[in-house]
N, C-alpha and C positions, 0 to 999 in steps of 0.2 A: 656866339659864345655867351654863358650865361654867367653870371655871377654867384657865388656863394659865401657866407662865415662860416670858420668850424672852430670850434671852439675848444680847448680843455674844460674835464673836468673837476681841476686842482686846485686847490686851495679855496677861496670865499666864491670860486666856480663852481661847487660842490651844493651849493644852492639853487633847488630849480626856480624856488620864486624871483631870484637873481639874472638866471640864463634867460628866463619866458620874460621875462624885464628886457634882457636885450634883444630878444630877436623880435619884439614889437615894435623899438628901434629900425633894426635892419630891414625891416617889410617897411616902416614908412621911409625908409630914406632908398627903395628901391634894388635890394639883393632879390636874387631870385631865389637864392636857399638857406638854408639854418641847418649844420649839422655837425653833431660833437661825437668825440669819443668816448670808448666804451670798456675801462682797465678797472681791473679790482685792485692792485696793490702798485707801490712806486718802486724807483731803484734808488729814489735820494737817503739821503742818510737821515736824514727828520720825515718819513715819512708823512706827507700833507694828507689834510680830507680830501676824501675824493667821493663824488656823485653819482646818482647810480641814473647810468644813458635812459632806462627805458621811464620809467617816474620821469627824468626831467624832460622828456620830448612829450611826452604827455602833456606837459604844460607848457610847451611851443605850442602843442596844436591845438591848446584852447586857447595860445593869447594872440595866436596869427590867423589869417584866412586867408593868403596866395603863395607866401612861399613852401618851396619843397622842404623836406626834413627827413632826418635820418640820423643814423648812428653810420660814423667812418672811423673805422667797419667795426663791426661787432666778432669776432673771434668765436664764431658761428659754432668748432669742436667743444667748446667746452660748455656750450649752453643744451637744454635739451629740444631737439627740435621741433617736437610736438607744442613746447611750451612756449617757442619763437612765433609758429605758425597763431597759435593763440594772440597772442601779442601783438602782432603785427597788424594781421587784423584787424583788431581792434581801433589802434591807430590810427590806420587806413581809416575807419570808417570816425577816429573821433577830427581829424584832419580834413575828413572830404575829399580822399581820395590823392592825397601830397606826399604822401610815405614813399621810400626810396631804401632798400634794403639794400647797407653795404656790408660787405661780408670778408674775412679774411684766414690765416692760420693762426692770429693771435703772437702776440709781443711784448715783452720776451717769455719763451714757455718756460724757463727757471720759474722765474716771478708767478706767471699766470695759470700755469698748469702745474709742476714738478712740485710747488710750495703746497697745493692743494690733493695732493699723492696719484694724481692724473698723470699720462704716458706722455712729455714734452718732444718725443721724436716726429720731425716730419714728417716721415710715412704713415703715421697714425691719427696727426693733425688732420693732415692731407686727408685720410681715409672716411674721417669722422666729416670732415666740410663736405665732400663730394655728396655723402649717405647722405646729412641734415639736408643739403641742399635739393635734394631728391624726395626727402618727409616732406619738408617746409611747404615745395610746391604742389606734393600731392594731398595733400590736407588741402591745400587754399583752396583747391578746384569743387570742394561740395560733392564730391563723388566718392563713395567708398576705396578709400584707400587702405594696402596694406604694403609692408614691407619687412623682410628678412635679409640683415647683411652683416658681414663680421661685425662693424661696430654697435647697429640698433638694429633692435625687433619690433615690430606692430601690426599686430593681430588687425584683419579687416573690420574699419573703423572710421567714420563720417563727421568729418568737422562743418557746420555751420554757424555763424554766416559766413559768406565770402568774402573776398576784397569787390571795393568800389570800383578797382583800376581793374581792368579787362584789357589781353588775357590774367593779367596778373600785376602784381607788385613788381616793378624792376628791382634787378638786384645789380650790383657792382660788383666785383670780386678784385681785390687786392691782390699785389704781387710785387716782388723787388725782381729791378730789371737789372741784366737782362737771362736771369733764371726761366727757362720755360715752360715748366708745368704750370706756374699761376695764370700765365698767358693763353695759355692752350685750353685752361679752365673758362678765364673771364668770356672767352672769343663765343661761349656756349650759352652765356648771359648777357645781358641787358648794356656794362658798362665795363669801363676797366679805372683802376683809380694804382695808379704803376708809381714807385719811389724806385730809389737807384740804388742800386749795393755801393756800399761804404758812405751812403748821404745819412745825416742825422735825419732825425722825424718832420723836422722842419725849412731842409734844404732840397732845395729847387733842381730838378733835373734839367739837363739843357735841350735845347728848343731839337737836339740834332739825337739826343736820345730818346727824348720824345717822338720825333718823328719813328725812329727806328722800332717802338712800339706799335706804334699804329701800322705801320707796313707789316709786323707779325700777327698784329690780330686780324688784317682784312686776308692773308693768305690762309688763315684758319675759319674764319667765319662762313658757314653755311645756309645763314639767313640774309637776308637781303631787308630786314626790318630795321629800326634803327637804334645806333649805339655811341654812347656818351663815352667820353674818353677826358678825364679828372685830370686835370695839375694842381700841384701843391705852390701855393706862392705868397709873398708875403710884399708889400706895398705902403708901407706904414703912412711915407712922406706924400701918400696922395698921388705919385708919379707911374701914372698907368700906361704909359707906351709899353711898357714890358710886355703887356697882356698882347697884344696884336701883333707881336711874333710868333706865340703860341696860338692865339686860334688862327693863323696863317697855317699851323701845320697840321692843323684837323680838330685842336682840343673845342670841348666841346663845354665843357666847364672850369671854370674859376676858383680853387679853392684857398679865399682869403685865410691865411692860416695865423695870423698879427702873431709872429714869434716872437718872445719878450727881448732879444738880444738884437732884435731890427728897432727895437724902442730905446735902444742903449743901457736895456736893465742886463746884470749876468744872468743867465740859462738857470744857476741854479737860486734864483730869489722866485718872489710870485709874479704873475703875467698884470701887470697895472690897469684896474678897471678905468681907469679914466680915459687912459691912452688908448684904449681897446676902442670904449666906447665912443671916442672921439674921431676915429676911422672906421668907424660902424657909421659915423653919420654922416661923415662927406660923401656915401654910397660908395655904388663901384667903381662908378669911375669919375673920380673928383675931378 
């Protein structure tokens, strides 16, 4: 199993010279990844600054050189996918090939779709992620691509450069368990990064519905190449046995999430740089 930070981008997180500050950190004290989230608006009542994923990973990949990065997950319908394919890319090549594309239906679509006069219904999420995720890769590939589908049009058209990573960029695809179309989706890509219906953003699924995940996506998976499978977990006090239950049940990644109410701040104050940064540096496993 591998380790990773993920970080918000809320409040004085909202600074990428700030987050490329920590995961310079995290790369010397031994994470294997760095990856934040990716929200335009909040549901708190003082709306806090928030930072924009693609600028601040930019400046992870200029202040690291071995870990992976990424956006968990990027709310892939409401961006344009031609302009992700661009982006990523880019990335990719300003990283050296560490980009890790995670991907989702976006949360909550009041806030993040409905507020910006976009269709917040799942069927339509759903509809727009499948299509982008179908642009996305057919751009990367350097090959005249085109596409026609209810939700995007593109005229045959040639994106270069490529990605570094051959065949491609992995992607993650998010999902709340145990609903199965996200599953049925991820099992078609690269990775799965699964939370639990009725868990907060920040609580841990159990080791036994974890398991129950991974038994649904190796019944659906048709490649035999390999795939990452993300837990959300939080370890503030250093006390990593936790971790070796889960990768006992297949996970494949770590994702250190430092929720601020595991520090004994309330959910709704800011996440404490010091305390973050203070369990950024005992590594993964103190």
């Amino acid at each position: 199993m591998r380790y990773a930070i993920n970080l918000p981008l809320f409040e004085e997180y909202a600074s990428p010279r700030l987050i490329a500050s920590l995961a310079r950190e995290a790369e010397q004290a031994g994470w294997d990844g760095f990856f934040v989230c990716d929200h335009l608006v909040s549901d708190l009542i003082d709306p806090p600054p928030i930072g924009d994923p693609w600028i601040t990973l930019a400046a992870v990949a200029a202040a690291t050189e071995r870990m992976r990065i990424g956006p968990i997950v990027t709310p892939l319908a409401r961006r344009r996918p031609w302009k992700v394919a661009r982006e990523t890319v880019a990335l990719d090549h300003l990283s050296g090939g560490r980009l890790t594309l995670g991907v989702g239906l976006g949360f909550p679509p009041e806030l993040e779709f409905a507020k910006f006069g976009e269709d917040p219904s799942a069927r339509v999420r759903a509809a727009k992620l499948d299509e982008a995720l179908e642009i996305v890769t057919g751009l990367w590939s350097g090959q005249e691509f085109s596409h026609s589908g209810e939700q995007f049009q593109i005229a045959p058209t040639t994106f270069r450069p490529t990605p570094l990573q051959f065949p491609r960029i992995p992607i993650w695809v998010a999902g709340v368990w145990p609903r199965p179309r996200p599953f049925a989706r991820a099992a078609r890509w690269d990775g799965v990064v699964p939370m639990g219906e009725g868990l907060g953003y920040h609580e841990m699924m159990s080791v036994e519905s974890t398991r129950e995940v991974i038994a649904a996506i190796q019944r659906q998976r048709t490649s035999d190449t390999a795939f990452d499978v993300v837990h959300w977990g939080s370890t503030p006090d250093g006390k990593t046995a936790v971790m070796d239950d889960y990768a006992d049940a297949g996970v494949t990644w770590w994702m250190e999430t430092l929720a601020p109410w595991s520090y004994g701040w309330a959910d709704e104050g800011p996440w404490p740089i010091d305390a973050m940064n203070e369990r950024i540096r005992m590594g993964p496993r103190a």
